[in-house]
mmCIF file of the N, C-alpha and C atoms, coordinates in Angstrom:
data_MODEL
# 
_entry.id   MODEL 
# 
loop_
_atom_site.group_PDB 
_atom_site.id 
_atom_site.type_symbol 
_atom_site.label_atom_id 
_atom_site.label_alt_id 
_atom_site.label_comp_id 
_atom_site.label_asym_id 
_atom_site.label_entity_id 
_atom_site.label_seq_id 
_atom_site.pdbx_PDB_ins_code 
_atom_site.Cartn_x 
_atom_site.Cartn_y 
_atom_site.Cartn_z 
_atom_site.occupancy 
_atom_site.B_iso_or_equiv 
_atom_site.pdbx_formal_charge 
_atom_site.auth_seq_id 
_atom_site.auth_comp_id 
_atom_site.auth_asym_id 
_atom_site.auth_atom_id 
_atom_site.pdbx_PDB_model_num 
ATOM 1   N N  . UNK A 1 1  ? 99.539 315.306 59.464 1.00 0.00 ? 1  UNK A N  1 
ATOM 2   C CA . UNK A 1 1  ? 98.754 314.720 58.396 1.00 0.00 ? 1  UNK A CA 1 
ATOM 3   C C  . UNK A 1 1  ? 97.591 315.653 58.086 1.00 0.00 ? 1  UNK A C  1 
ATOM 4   N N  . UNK A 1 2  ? 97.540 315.868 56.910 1.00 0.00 ? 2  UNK A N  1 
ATOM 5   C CA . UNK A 1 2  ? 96.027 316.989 56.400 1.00 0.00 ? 2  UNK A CA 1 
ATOM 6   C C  . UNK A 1 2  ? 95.084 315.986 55.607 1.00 0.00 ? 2  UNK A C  1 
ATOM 7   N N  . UNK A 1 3  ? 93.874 316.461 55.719 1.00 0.00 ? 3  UNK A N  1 
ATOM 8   C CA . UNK A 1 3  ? 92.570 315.427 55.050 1.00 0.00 ? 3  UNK A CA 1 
ATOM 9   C C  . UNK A 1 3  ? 91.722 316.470 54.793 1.00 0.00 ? 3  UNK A C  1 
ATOM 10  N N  . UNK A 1 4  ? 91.533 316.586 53.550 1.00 0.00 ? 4  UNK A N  1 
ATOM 11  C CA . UNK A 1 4  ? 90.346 317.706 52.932 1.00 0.00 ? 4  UNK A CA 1 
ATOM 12  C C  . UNK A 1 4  ? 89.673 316.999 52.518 1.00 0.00 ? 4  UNK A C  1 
ATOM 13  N N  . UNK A 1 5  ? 88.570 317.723 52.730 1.00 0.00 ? 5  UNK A N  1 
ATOM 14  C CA . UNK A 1 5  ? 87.166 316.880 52.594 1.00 0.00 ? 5  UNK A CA 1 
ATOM 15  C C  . UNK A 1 5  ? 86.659 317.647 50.826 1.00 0.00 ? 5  UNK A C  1 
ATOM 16  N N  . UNK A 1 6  ? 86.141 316.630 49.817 1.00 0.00 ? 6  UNK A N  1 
ATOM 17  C CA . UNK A 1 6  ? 85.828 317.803 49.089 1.00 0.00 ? 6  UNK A CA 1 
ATOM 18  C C  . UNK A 1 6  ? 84.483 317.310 48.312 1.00 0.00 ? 6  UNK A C  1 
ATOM 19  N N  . UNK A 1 7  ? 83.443 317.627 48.628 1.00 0.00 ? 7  UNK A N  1 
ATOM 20  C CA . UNK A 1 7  ? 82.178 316.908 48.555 1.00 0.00 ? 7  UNK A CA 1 
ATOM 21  C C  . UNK A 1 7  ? 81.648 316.663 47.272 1.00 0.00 ? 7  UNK A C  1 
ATOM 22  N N  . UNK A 1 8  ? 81.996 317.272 46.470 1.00 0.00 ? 8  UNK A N  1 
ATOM 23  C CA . UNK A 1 8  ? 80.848 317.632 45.146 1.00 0.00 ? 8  UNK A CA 1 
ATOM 24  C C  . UNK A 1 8  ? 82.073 316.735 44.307 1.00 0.00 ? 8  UNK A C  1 
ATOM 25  N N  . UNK A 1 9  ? 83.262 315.983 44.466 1.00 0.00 ? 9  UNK A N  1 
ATOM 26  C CA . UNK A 1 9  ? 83.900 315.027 43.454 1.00 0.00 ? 9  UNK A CA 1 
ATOM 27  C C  . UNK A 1 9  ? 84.052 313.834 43.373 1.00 0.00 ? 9  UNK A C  1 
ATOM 28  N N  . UNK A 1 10 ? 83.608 313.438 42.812 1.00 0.00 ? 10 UNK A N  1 
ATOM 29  C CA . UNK A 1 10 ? 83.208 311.932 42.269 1.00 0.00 ? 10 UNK A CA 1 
ATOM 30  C C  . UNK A 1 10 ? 84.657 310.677 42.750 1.00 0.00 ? 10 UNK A C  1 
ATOM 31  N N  . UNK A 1 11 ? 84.804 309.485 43.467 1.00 0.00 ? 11 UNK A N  1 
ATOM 32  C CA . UNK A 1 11 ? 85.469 309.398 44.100 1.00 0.00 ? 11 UNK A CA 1 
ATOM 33  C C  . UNK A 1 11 ? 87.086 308.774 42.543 1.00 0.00 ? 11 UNK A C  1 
ATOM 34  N N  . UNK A 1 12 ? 88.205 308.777 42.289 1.00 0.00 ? 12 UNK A N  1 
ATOM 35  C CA . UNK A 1 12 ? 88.652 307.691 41.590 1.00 0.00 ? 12 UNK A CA 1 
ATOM 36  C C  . UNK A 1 12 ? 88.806 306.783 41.653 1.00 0.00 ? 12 UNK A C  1 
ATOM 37  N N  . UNK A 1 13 ? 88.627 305.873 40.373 1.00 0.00 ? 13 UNK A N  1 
ATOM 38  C CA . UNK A 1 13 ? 88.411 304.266 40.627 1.00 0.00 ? 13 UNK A CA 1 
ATOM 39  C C  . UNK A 1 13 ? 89.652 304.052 41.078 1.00 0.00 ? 13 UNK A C  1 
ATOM 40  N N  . UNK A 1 14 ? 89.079 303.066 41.465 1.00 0.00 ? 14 UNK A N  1 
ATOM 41  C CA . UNK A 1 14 ? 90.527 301.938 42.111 1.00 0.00 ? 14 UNK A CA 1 
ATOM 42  C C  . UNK A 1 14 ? 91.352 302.648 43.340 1.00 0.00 ? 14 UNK A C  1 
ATOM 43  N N  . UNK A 1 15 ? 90.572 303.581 43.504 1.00 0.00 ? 15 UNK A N  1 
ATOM 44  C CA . UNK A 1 15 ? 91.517 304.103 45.113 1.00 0.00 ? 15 UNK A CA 1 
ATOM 45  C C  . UNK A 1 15 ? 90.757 303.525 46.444 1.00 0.00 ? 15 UNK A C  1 
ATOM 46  N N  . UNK A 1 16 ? 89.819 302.676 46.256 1.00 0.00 ? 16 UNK A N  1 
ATOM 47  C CA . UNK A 1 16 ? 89.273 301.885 47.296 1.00 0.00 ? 16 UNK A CA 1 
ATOM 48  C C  . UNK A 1 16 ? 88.047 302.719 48.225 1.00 0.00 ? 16 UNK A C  1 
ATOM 49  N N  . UNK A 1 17 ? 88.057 303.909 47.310 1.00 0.00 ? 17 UNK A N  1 
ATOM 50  C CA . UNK A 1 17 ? 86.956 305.202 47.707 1.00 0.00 ? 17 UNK A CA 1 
ATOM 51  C C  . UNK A 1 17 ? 85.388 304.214 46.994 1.00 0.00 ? 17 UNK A C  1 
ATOM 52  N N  . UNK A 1 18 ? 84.590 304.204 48.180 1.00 0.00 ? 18 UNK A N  1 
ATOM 53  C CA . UNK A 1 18 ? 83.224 304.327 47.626 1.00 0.00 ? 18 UNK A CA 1 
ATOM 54  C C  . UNK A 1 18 ? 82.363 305.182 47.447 1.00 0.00 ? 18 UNK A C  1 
ATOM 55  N N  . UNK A 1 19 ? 81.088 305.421 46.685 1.00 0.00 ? 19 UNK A N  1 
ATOM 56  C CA . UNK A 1 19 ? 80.920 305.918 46.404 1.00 0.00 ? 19 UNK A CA 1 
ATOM 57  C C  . UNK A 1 19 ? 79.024 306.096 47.788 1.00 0.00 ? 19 UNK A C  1 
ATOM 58  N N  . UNK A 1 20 ? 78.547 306.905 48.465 1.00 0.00 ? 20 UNK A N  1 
ATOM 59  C CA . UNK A 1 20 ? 77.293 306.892 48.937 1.00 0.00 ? 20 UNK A CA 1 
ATOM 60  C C  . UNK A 1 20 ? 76.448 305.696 48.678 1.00 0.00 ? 20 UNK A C  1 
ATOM 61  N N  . UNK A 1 21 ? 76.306 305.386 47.501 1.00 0.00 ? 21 UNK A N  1 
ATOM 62  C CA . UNK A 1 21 ? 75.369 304.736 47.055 1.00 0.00 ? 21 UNK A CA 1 
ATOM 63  C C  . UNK A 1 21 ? 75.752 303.294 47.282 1.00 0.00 ? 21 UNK A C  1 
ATOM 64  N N  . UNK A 1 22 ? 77.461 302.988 47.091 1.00 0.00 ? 22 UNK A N  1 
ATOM 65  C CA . UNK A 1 22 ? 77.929 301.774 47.242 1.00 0.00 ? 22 UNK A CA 1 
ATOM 66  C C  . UNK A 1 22 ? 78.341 301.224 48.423 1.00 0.00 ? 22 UNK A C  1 
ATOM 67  N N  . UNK A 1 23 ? 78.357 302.581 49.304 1.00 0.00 ? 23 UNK A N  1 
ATOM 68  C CA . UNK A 1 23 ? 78.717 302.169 50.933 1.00 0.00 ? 23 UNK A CA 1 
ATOM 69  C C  . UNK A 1 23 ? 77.336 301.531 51.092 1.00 0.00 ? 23 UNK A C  1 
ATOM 70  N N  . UNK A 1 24 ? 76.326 302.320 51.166 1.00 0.00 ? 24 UNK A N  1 
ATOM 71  C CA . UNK A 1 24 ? 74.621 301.994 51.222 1.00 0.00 ? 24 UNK A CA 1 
ATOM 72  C C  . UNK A 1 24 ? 74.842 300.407 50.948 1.00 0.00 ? 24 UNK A C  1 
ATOM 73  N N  . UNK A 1 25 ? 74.888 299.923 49.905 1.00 0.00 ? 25 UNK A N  1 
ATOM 74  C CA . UNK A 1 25 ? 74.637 298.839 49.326 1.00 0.00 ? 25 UNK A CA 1 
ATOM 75  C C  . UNK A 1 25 ? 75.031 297.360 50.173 1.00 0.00 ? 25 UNK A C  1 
ATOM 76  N N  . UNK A 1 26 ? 76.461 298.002 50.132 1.00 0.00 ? 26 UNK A N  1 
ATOM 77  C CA . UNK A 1 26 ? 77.307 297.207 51.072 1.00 0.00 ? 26 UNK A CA 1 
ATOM 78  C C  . UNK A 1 26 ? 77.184 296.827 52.717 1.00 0.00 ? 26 UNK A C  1 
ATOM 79  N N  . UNK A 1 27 ? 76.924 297.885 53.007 1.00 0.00 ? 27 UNK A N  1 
ATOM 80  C CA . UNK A 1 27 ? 76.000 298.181 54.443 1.00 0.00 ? 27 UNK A CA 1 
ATOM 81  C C  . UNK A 1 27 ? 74.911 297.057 54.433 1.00 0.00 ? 27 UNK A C  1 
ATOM 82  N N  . UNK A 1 28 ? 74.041 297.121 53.720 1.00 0.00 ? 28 UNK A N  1 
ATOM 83  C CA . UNK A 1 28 ? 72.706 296.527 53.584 1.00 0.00 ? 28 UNK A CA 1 
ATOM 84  C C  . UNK A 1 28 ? 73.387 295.137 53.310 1.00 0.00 ? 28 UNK A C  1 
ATOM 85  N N  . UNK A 1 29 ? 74.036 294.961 52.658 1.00 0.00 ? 29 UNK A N  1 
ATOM 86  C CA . UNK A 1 29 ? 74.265 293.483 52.222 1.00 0.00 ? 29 UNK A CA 1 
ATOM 87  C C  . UNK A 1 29 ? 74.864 292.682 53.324 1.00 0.00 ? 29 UNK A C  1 
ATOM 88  N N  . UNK A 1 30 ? 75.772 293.778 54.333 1.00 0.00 ? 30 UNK A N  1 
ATOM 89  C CA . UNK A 1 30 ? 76.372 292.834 55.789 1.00 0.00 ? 30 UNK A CA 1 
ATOM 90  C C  . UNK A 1 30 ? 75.618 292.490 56.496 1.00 0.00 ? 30 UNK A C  1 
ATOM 91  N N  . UNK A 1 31 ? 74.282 293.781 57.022 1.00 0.00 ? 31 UNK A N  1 
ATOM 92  C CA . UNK A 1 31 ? 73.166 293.666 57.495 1.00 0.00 ? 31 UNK A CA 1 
ATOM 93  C C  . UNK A 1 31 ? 72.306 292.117 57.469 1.00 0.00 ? 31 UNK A C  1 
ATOM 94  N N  . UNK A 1 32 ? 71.757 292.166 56.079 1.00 0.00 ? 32 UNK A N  1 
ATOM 95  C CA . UNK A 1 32 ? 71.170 290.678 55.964 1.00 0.00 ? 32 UNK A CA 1 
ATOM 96  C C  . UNK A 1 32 ? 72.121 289.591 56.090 1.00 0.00 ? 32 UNK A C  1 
ATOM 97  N N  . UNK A 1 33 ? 73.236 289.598 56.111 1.00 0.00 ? 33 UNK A N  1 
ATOM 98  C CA . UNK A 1 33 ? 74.323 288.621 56.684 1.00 0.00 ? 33 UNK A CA 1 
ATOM 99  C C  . UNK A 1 33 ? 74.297 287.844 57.435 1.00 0.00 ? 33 UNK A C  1 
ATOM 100 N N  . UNK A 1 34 ? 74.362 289.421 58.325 1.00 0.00 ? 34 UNK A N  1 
ATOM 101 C CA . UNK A 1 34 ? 74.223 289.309 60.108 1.00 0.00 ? 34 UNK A CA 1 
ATOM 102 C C  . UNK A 1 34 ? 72.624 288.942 60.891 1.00 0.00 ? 34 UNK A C  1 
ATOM 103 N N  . UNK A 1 35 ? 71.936 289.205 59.755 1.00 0.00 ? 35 UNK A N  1 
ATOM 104 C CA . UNK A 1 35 ? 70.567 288.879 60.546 1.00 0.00 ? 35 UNK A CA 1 
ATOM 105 C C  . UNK A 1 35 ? 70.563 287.209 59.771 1.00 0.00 ? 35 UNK A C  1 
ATOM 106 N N  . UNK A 1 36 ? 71.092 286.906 58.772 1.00 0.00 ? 36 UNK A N  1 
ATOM 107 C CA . UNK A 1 36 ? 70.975 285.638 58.813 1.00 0.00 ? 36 UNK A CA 1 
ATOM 108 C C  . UNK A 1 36 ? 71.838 284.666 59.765 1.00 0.00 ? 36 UNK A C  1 
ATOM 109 N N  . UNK A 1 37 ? 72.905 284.957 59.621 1.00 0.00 ? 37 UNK A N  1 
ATOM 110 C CA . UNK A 1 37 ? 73.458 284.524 60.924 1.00 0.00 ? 37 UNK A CA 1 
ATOM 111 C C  . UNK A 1 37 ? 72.796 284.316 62.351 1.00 0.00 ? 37 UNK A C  1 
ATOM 112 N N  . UNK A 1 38 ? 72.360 285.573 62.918 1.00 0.00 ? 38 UNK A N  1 
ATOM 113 C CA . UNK A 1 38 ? 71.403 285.551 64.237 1.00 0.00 ? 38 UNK A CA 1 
ATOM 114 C C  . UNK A 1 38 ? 70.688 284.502 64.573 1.00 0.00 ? 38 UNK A C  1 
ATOM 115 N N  . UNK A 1 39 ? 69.734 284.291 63.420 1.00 0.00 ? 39 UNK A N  1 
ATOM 116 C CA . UNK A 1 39 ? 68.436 283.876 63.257 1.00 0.00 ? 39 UNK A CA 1 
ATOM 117 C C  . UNK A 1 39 ? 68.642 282.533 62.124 1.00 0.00 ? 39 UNK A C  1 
ATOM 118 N N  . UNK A 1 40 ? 69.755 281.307 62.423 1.00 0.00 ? 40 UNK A N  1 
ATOM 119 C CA . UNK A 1 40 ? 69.659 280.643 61.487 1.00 0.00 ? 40 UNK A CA 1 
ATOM 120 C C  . UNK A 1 40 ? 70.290 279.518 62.179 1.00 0.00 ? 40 UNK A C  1 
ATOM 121 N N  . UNK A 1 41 ? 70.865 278.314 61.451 1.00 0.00 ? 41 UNK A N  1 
ATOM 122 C CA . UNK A 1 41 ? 71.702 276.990 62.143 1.00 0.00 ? 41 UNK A CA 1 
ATOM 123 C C  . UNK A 1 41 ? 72.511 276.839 61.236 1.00 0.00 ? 41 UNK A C  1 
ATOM 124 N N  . UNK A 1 42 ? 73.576 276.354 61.021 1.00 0.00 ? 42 UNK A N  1 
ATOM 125 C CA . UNK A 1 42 ? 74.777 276.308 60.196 1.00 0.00 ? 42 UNK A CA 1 
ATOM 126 C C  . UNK A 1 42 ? 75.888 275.773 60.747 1.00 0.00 ? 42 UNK A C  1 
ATOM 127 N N  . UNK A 1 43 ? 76.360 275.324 59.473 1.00 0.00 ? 43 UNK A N  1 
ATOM 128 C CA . UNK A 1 43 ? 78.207 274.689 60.269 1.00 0.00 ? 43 UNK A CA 1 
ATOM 129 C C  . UNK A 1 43 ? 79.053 275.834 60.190 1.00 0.00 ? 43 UNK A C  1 
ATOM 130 N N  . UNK A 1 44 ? 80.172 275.893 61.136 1.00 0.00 ? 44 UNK A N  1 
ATOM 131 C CA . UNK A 1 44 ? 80.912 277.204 61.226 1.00 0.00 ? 44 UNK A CA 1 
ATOM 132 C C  . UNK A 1 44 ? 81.980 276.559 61.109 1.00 0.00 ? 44 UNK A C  1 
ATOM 133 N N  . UNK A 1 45 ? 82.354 275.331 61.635 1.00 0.00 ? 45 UNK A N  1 
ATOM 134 C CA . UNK A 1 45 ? 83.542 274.704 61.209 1.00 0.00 ? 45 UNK A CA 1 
ATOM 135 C C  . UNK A 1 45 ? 83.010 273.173 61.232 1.00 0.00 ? 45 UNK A C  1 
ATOM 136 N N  . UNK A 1 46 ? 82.604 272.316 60.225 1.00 0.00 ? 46 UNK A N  1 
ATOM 137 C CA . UNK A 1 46 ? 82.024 271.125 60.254 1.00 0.00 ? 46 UNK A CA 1 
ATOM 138 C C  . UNK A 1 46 ? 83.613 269.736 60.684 1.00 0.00 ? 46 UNK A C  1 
ATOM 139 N N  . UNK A 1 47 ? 84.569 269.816 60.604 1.00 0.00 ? 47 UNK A N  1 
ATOM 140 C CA . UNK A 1 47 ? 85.822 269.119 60.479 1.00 0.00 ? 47 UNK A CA 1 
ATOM 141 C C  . UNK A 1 47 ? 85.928 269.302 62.061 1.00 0.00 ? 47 UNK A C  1 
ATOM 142 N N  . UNK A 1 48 ? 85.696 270.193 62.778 1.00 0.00 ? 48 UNK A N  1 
ATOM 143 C CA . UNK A 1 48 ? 85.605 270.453 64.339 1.00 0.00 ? 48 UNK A CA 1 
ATOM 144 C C  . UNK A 1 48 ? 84.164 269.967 65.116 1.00 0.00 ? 48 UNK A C  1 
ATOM 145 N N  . UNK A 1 49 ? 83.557 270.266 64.576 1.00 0.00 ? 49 UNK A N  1 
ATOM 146 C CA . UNK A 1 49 ? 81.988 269.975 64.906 1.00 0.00 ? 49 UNK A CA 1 
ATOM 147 C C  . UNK A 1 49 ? 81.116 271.177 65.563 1.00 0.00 ? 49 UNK A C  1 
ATOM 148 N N  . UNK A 1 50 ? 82.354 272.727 65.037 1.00 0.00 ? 50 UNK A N  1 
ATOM 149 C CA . UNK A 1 50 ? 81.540 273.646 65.483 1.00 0.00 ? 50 UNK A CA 1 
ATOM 150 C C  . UNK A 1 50 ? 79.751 274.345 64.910 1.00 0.00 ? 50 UNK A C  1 
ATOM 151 N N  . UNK A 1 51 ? 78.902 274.106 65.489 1.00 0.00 ? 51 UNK A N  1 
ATOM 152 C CA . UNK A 1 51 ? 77.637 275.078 65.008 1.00 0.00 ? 51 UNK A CA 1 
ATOM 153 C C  . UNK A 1 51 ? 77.492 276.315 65.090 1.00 0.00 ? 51 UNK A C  1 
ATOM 154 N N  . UNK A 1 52 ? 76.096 276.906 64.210 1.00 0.00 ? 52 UNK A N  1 
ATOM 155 C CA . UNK A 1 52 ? 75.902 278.033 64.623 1.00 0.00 ? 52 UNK A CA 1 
ATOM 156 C C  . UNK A 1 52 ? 74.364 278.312 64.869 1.00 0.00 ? 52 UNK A C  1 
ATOM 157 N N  . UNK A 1 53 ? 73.656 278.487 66.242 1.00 0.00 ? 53 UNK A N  1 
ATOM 158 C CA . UNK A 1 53 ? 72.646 278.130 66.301 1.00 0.00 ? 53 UNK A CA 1 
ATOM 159 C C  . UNK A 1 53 ? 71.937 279.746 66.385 1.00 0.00 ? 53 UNK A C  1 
ATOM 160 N N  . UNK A 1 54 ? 70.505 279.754 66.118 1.00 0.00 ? 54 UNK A N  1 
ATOM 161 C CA . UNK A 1 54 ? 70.271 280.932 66.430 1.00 0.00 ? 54 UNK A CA 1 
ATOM 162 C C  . UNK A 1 54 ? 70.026 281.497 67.259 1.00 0.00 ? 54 UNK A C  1 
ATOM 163 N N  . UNK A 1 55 ? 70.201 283.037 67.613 1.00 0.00 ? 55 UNK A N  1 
ATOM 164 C CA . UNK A 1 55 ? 70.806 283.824 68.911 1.00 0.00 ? 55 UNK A CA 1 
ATOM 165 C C  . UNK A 1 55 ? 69.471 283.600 70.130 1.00 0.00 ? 55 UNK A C  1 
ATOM 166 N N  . UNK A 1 56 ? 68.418 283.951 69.512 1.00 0.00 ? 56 UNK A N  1 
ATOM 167 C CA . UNK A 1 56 ? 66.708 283.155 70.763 1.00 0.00 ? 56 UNK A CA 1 
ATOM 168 C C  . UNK A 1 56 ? 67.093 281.636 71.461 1.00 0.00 ? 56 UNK A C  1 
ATOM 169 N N  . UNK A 1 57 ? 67.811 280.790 70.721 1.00 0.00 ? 57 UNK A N  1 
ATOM 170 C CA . UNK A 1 57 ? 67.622 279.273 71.110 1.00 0.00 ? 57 UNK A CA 1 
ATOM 171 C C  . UNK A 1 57 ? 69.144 279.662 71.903 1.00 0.00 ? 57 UNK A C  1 
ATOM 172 N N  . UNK A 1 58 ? 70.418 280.086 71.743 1.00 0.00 ? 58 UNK A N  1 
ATOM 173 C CA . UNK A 1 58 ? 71.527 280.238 72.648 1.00 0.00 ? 58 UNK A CA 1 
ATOM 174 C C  . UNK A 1 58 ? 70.874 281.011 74.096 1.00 0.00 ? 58 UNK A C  1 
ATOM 175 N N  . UNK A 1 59 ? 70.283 281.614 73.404 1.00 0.00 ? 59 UNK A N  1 
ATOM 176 C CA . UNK A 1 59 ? 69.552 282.715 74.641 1.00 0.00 ? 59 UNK A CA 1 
ATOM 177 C C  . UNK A 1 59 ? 69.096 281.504 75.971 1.00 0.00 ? 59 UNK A C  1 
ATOM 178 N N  . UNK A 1 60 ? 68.156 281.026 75.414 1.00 0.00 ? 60 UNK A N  1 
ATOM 179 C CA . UNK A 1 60 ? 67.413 279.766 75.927 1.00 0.00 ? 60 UNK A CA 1 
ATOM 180 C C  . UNK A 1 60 ? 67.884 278.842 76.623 1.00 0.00 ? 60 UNK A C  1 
ATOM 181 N N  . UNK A 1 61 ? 68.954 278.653 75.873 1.00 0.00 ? 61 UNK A N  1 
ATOM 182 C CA . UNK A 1 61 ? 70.129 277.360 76.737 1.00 0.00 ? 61 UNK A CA 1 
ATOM 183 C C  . UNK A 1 61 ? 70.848 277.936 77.815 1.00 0.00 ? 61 UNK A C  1 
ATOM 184 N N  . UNK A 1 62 ? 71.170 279.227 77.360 1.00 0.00 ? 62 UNK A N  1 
ATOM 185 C CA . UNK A 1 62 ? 71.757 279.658 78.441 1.00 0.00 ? 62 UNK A CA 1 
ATOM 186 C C  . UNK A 1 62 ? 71.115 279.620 79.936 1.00 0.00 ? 62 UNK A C  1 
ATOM 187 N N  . UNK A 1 63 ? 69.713 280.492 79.636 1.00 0.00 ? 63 UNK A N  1 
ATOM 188 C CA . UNK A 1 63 ? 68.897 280.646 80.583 1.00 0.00 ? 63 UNK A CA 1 
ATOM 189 C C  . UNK A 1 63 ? 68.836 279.435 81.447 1.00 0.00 ? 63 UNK A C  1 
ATOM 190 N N  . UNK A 1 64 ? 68.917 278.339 80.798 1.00 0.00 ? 64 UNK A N  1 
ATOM 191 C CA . UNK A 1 64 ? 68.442 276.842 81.473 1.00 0.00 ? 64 UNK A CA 1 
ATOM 192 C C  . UNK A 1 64 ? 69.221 276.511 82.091 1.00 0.00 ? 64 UNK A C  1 
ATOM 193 N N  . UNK A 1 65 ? 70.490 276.518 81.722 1.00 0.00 ? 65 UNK A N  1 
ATOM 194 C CA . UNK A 1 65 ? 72.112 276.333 82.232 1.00 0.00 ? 65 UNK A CA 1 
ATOM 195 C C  . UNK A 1 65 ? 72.239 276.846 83.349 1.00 0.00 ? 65 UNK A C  1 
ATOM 196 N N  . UNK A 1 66 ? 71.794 277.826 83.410 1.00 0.00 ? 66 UNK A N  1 
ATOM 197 C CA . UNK A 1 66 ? 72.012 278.648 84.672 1.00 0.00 ? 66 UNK A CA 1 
ATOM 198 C C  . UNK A 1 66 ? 71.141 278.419 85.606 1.00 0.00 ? 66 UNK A C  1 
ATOM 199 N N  . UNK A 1 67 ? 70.127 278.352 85.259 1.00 0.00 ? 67 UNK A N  1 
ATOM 200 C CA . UNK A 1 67 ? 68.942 278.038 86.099 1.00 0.00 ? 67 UNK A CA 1 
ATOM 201 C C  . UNK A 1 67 ? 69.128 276.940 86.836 1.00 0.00 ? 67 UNK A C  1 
ATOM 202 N N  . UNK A 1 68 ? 70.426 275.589 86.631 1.00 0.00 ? 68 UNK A N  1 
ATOM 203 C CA . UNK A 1 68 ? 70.401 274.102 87.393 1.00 0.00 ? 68 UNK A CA 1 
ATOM 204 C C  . UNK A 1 68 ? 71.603 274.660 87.819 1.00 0.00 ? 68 UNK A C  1 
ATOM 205 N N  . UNK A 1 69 ? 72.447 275.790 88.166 1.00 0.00 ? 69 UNK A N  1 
ATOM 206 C CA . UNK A 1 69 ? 73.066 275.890 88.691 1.00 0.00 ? 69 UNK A CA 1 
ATOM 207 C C  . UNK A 1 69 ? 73.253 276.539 90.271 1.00 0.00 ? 69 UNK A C  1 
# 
């Protein structure tokens, strides 16, 4: 398999190529995702009764959990 790299050409649409600026973007946008996630409470599956609590307060429970053990 060969892969040339060729820097200075602009990527074509629709070949699933991004472009610097749009990886950037995208990057940043999972980022705040994931920090909302971390740092938030939410249903993850409400029909199950799964939560999603934030990662300091799991931290916490854990600690305690363990601690009566």
């Amino acid at each position: 398999m060969q892969v040339a790299y060729v820097p200075n050409v602009a990527p074509m649409a629709g070949t699933g190529l991004k472009t610097p600026e749009e990886r950037k973007a995208i990057l940043a946008e999972l980022k705040g995702k994931n920090q909302t996630a971390a740092t938030s409470y939410g249903w993850v599956d409400k029909d199950k009764g799964i939560v999603r609590i934030p990662l300091e307060r799991a931290i916490e429970l854990t600690i305690k959990e363990q601690a009566t053990k």
